[in-house]
Biopython code that builds the backbone (N, CA, C, O; Angstrom):
import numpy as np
from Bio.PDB.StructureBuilder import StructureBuilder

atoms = [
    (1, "UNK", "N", (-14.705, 16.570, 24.990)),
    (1, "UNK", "CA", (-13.537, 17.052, 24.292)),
    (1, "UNK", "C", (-12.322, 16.307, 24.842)),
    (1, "UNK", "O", (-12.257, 16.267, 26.071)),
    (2, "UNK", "N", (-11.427, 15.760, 24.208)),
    (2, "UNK", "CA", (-10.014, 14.741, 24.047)),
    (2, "UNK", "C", (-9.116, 15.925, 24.401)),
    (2, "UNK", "O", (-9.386, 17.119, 24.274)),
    (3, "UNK", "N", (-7.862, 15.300, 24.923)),
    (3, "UNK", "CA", (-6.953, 16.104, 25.255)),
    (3, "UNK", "C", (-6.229, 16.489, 24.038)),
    (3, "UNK", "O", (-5.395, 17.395, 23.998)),
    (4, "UNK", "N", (-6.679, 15.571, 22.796)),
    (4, "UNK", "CA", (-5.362, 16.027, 21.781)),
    (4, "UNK", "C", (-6.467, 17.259, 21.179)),
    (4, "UNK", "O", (-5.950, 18.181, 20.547)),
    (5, "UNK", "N", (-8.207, 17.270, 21.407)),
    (5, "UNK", "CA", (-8.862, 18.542, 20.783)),
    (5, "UNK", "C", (-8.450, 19.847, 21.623)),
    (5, "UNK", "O", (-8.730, 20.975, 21.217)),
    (6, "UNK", "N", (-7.946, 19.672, 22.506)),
    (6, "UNK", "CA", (-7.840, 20.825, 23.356)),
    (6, "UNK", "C", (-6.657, 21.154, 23.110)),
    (6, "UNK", "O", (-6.542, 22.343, 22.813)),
    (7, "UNK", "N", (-5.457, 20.392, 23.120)),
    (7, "UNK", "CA", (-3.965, 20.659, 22.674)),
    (7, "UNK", "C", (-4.160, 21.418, 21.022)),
    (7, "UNK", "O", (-3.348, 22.214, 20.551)),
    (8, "UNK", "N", (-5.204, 21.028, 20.449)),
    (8, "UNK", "CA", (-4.842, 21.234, 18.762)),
    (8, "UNK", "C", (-5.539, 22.224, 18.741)),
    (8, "UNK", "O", (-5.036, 23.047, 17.976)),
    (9, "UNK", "N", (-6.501, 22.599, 19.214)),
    (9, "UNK", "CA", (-7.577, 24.101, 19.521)),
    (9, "UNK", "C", (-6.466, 25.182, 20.399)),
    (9, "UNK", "O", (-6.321, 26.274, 19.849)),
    (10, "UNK", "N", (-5.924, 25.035, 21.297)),
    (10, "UNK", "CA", (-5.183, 25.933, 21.709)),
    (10, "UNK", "C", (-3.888, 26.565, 20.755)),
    (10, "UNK", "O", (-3.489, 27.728, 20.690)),
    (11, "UNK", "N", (-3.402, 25.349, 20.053)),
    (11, "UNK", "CA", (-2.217, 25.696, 19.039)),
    (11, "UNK", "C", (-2.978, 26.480, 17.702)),
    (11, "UNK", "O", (-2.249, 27.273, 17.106)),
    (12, "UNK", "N", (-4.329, 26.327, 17.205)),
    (12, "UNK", "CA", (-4.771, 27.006, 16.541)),
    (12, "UNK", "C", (-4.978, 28.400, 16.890)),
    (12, "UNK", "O", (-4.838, 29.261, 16.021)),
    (13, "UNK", "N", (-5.416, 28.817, 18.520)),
    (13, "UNK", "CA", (-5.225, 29.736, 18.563)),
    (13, "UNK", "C", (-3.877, 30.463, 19.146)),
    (13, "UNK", "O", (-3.789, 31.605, 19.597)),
    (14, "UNK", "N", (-3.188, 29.799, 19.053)),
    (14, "UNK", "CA", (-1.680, 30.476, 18.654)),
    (14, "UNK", "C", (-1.215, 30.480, 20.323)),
    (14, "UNK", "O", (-0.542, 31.396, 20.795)),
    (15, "UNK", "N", (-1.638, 29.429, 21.039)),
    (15, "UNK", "CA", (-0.665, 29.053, 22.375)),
    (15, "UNK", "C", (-0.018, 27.700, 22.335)),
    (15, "UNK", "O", (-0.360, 26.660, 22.898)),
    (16, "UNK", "N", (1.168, 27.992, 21.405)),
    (16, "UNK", "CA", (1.975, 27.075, 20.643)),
    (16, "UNK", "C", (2.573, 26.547, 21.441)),
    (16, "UNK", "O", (2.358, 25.433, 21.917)),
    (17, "UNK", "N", (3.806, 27.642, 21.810)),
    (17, "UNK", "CA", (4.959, 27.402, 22.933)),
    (17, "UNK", "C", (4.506, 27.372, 24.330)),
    (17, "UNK", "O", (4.860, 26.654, 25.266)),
    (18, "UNK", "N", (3.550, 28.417, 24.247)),
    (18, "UNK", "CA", (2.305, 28.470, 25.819)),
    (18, "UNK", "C", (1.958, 26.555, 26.106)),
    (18, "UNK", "O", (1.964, 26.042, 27.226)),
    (19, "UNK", "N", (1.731, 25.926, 25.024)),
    (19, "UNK", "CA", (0.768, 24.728, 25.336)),
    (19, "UNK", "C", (2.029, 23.997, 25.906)),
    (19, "UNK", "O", (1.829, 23.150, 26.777)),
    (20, "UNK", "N", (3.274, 24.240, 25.506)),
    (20, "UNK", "CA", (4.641, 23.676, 25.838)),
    (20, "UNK", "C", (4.691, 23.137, 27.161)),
    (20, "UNK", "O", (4.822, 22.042, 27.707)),
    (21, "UNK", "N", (4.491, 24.676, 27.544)),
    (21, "UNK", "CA", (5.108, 24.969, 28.549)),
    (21, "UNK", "C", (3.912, 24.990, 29.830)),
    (21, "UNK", "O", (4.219, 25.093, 31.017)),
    (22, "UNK", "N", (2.815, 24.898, 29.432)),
    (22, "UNK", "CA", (1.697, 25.330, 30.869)),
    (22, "UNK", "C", (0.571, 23.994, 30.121)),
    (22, "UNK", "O", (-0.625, 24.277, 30.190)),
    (23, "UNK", "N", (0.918, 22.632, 29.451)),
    (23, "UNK", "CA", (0.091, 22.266, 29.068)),
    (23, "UNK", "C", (-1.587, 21.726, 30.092)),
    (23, "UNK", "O", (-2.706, 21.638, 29.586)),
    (24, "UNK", "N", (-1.224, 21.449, 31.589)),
    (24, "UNK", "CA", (-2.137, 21.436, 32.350)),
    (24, "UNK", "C", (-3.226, 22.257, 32.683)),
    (24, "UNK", "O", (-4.426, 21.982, 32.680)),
    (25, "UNK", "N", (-2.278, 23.979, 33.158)),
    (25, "UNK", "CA", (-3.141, 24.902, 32.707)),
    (25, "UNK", "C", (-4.292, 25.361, 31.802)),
    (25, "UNK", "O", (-5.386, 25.734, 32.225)),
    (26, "UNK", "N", (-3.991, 25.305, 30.730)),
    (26, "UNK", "CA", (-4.519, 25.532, 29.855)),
    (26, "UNK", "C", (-5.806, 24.546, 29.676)),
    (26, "UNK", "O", (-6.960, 24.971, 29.740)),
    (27, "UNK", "N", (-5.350, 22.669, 29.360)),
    (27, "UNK", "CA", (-6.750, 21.847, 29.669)),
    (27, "UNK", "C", (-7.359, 21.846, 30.919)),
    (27, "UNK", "O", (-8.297, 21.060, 31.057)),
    (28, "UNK", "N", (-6.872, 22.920, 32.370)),
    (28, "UNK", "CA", (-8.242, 22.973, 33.243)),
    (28, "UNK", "C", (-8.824, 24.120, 33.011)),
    (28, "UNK", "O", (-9.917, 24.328, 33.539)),
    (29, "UNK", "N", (-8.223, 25.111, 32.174)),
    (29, "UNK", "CA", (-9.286, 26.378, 31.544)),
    (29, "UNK", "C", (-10.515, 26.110, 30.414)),
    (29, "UNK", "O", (-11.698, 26.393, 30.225)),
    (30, "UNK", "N", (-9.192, 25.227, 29.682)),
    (30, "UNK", "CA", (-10.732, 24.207, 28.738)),
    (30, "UNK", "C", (-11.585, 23.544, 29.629)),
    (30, "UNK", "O", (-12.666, 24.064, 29.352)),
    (31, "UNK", "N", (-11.757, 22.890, 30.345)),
    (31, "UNK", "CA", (-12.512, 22.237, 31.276)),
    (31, "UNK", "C", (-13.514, 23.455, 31.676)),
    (31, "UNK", "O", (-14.631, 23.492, 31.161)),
    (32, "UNK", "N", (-13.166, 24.290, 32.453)),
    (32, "UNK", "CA", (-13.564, 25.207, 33.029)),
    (32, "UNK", "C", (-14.801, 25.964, 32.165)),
    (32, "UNK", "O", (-15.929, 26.245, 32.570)),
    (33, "UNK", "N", (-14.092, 26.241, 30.587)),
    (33, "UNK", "CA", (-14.773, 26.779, 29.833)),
    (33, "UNK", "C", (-15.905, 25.841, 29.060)),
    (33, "UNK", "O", (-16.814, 26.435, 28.479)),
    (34, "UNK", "N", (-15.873, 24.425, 29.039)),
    (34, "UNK", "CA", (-16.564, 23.719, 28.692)),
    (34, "UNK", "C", (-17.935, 23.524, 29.940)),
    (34, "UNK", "O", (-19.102, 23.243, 29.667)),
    (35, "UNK", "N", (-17.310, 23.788, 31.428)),
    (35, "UNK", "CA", (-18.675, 23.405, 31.960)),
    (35, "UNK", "C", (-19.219, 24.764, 32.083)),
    (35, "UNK", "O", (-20.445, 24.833, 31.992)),
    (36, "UNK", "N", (-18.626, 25.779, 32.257)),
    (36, "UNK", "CA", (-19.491, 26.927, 31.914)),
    (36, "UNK", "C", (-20.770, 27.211, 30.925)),
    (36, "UNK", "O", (-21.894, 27.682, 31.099)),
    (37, "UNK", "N", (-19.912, 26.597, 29.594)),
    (37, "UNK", "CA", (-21.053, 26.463, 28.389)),
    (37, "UNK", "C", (-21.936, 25.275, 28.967)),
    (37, "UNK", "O", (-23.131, 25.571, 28.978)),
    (38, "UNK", "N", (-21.667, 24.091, 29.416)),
    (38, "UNK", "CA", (-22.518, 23.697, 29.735)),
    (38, "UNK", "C", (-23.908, 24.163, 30.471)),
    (38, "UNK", "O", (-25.074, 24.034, 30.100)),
    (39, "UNK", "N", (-23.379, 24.721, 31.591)),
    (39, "UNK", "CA", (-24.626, 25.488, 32.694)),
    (39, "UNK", "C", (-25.498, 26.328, 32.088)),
    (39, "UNK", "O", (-26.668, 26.587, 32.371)),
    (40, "UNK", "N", (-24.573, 26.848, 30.948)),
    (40, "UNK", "CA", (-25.595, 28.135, 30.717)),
    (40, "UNK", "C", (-26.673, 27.354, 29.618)),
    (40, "UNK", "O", (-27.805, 27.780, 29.391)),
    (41, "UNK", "N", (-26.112, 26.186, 29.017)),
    (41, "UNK", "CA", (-27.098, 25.358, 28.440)),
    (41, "UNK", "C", (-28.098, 24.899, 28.681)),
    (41, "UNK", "O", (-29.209, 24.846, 28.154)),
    (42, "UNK", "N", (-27.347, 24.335, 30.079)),
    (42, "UNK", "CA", (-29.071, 23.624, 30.812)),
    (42, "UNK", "C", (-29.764, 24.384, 31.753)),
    (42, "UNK", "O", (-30.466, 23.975, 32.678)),
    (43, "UNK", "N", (-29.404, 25.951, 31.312)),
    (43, "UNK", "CA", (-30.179, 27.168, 32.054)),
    (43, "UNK", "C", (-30.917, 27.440, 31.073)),
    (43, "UNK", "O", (-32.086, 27.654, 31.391)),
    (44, "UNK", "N", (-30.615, 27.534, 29.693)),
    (44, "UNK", "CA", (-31.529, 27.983, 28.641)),
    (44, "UNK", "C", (-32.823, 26.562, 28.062)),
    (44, "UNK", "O", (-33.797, 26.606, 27.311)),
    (45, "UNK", "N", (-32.341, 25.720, 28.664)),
    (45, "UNK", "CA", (-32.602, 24.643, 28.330)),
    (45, "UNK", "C", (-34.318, 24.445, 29.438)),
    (45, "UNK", "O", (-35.465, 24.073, 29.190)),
    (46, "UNK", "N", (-33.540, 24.968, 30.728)),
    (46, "UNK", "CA", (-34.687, 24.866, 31.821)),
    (46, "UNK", "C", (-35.924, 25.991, 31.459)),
    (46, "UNK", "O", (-37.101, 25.799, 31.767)),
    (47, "UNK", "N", (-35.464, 27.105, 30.800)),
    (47, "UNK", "CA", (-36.113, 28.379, 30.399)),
    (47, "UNK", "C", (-36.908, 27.713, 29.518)),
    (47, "UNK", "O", (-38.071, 27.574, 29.897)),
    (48, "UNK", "N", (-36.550, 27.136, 28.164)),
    (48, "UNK", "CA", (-37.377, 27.033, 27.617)),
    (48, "UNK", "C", (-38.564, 25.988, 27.495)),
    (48, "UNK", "O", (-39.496, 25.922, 26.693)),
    (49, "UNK", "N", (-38.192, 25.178, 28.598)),
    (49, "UNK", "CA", (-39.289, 24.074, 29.284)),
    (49, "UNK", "C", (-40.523, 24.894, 30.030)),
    (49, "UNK", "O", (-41.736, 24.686, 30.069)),
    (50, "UNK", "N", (-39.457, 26.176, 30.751)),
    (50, "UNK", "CA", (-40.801, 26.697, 31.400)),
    (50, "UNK", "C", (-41.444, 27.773, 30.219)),
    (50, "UNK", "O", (-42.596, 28.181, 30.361)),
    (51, "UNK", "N", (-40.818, 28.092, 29.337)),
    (51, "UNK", "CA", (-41.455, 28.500, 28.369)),
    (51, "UNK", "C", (-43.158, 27.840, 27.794)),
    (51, "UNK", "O", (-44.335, 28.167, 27.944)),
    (52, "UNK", "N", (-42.317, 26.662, 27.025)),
    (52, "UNK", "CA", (-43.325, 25.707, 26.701)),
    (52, "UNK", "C", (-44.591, 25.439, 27.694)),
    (52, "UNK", "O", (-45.776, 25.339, 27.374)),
    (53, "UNK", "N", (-44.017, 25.351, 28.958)),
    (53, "UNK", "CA", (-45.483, 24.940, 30.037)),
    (53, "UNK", "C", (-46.206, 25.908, 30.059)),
    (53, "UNK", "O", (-47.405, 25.711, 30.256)),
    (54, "UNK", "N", (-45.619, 27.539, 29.826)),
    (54, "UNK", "CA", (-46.394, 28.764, 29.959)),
    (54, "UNK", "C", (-47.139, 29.273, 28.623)),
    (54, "UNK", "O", (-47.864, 30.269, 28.637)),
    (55, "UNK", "N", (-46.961, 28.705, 27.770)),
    (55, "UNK", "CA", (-47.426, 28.992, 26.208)),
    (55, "UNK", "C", (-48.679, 27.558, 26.066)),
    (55, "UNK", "O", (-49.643, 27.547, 25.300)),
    (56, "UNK", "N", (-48.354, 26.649, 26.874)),
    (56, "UNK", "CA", (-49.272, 25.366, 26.795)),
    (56, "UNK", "C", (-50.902, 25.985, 28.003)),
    (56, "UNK", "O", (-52.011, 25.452, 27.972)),
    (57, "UNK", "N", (-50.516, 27.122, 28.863)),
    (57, "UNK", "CA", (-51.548, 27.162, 29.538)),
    (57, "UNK", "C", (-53.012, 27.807, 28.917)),
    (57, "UNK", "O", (-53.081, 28.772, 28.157)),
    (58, "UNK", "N", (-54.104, 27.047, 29.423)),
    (58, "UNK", "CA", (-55.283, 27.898, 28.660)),
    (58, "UNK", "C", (-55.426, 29.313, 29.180)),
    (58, "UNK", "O", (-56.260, 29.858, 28.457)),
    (59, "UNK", "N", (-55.040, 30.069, 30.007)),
    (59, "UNK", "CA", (-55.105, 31.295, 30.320)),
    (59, "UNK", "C", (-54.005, 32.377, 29.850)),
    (59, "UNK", "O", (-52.856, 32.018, 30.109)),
    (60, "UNK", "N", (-54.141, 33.845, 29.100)),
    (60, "UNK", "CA", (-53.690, 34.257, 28.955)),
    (60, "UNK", "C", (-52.085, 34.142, 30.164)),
    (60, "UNK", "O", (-52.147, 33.815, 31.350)),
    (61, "UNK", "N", (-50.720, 34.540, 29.354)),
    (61, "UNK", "CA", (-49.220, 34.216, 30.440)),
    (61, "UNK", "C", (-49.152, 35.991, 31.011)),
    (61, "UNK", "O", (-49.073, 37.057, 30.401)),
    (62, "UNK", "N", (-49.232, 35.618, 32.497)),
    (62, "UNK", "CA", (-49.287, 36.905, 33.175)),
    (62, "UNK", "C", (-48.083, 37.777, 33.053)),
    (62, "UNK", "O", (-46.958, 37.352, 32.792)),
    (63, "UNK", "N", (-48.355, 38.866, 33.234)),
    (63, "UNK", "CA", (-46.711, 39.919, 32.766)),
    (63, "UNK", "C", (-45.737, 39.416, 33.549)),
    (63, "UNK", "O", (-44.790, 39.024, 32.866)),
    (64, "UNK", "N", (-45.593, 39.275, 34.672)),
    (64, "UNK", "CA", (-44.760, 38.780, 35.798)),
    (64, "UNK", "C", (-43.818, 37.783, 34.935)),
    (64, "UNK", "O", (-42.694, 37.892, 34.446)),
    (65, "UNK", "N", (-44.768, 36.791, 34.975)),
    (65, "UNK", "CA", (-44.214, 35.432, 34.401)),
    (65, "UNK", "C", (-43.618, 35.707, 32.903)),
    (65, "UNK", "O", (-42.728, 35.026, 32.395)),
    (66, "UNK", "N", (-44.001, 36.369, 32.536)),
    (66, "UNK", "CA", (-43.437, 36.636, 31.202)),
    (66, "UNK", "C", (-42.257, 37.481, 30.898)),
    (66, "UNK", "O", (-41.610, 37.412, 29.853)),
    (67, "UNK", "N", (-42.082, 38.090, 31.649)),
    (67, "UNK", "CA", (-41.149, 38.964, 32.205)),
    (67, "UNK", "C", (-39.403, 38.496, 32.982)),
    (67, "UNK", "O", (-38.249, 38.925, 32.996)),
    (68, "UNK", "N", (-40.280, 37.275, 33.579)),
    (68, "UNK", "CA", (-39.016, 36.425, 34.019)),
    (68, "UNK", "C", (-38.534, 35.666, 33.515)),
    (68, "UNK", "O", (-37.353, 35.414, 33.751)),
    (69, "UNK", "N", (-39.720, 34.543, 32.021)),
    (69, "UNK", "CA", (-38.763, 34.351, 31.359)),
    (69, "UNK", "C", (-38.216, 35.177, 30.228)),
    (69, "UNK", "O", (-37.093, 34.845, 29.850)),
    (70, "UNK", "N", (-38.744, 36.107, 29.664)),
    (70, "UNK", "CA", (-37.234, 36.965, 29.131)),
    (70, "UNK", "C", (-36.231, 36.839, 29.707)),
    (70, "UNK", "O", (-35.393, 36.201, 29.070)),
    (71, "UNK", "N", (-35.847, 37.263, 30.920)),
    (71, "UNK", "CA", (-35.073, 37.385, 31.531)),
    (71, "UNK", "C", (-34.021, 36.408, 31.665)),
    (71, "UNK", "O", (-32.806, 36.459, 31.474)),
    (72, "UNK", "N", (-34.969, 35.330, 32.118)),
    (72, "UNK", "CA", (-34.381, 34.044, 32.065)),
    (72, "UNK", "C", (-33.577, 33.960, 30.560)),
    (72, "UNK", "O", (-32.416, 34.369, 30.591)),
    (73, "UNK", "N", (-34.004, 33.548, 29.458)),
    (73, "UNK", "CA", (-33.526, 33.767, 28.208)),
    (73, "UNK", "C", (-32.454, 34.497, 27.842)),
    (73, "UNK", "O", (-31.910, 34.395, 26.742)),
    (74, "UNK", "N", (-32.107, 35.262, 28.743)),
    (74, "UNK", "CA", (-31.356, 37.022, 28.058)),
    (74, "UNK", "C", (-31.315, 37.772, 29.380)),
    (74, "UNK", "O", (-32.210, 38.513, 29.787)),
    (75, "UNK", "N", (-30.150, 37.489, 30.018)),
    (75, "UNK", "CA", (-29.930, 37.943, 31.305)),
    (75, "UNK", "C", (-29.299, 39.527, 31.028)),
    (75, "UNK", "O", (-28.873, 40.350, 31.838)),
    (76, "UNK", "N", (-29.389, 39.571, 29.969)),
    (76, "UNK", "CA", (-28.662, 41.213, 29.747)),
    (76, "UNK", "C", (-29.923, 42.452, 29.629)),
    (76, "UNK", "O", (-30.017, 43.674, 29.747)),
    (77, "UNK", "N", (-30.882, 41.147, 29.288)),
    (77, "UNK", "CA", (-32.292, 42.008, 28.762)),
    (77, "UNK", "C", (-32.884, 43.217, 29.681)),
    (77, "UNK", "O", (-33.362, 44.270, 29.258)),
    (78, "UNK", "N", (-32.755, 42.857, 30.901)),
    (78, "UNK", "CA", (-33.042, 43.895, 32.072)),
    (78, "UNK", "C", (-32.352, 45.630, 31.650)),
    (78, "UNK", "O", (-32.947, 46.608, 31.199)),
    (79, "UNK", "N", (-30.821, 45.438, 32.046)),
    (79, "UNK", "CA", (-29.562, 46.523, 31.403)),
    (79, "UNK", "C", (-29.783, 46.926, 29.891)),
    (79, "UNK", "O", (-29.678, 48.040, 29.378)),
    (80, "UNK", "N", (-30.003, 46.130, 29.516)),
    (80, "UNK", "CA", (-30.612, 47.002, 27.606)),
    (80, "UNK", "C", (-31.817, 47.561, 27.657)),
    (80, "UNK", "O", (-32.086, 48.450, 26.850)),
    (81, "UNK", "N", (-32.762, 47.140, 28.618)),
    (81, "UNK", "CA", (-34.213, 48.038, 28.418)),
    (81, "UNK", "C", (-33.815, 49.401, 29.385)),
    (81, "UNK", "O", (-34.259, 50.549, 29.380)),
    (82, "UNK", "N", (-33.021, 48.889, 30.014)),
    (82, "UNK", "CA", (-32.692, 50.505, 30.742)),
    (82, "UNK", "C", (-32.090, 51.750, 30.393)),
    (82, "UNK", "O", (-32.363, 52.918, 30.667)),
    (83, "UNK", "N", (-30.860, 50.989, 29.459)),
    (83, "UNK", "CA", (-29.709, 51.600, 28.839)),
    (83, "UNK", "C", (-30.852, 52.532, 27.672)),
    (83, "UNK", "O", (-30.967, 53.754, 27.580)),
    (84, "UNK", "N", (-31.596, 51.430, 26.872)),
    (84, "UNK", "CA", (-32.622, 51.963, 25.644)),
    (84, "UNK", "C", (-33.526, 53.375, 26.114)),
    (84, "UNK", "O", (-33.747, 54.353, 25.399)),
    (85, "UNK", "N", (-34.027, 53.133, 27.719)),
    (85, "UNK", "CA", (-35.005, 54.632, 28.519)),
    (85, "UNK", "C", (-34.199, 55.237, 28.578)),
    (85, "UNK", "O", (-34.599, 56.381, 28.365)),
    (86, "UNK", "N", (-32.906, 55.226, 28.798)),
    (86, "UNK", "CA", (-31.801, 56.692, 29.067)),
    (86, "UNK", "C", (-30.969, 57.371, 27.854)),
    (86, "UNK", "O", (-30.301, 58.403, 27.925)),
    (87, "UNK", "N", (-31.188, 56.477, 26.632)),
    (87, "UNK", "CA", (-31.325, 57.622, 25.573)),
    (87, "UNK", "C", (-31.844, 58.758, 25.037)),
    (87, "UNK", "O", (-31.406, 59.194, 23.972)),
]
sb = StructureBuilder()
sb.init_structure("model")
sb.init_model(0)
sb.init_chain("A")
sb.init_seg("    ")
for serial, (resi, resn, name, xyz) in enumerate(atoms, 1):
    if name == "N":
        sb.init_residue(resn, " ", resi, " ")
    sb.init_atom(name, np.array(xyz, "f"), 0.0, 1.0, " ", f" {name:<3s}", serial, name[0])
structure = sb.get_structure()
């Protein structure tokens, strides 16, 4: 991402005079927010490699392992199966 996509994305979302005035700020929050999305990319990215190796094995995928990658996948998944038993 270019500094003029980050200047023109921030004025879209309406930090007009903000971009004025704090324009540094703001492109190391874009930064910030860009490698974030990154990580969590090449976290879902690593998941679903070990996915694939665990769906490629000739033996049934043990609960354990299967279990972690949900998890892996859907880090919220743990707190929603809990939240779902205490209804």
């Amino acid at each position: 991402m270019t500094r003029d996509d980050i200047i023109r994305l921030a004025k879209e979302a309406g930090f007009g005079e903000l971009m004025d005035a704090w324009p540094l700020p703001l492109e190391r929050f874009a930064a910030l927010v860009a490698a974030a999305e990154q990580n969590e990319c090449e976290r879902l990215k690593h998941a679903m490699r070990e996915a694939m190796y665990l769906l490629d094995q000739p033996e049934p995928i043990p609960h354990a392992a299967f279990s972690k990658l949900l998890c892996a996948l859907n880090p919220d998944l743990p707190s929603a199966i809990r939240a779902r038993g205490n209804k």
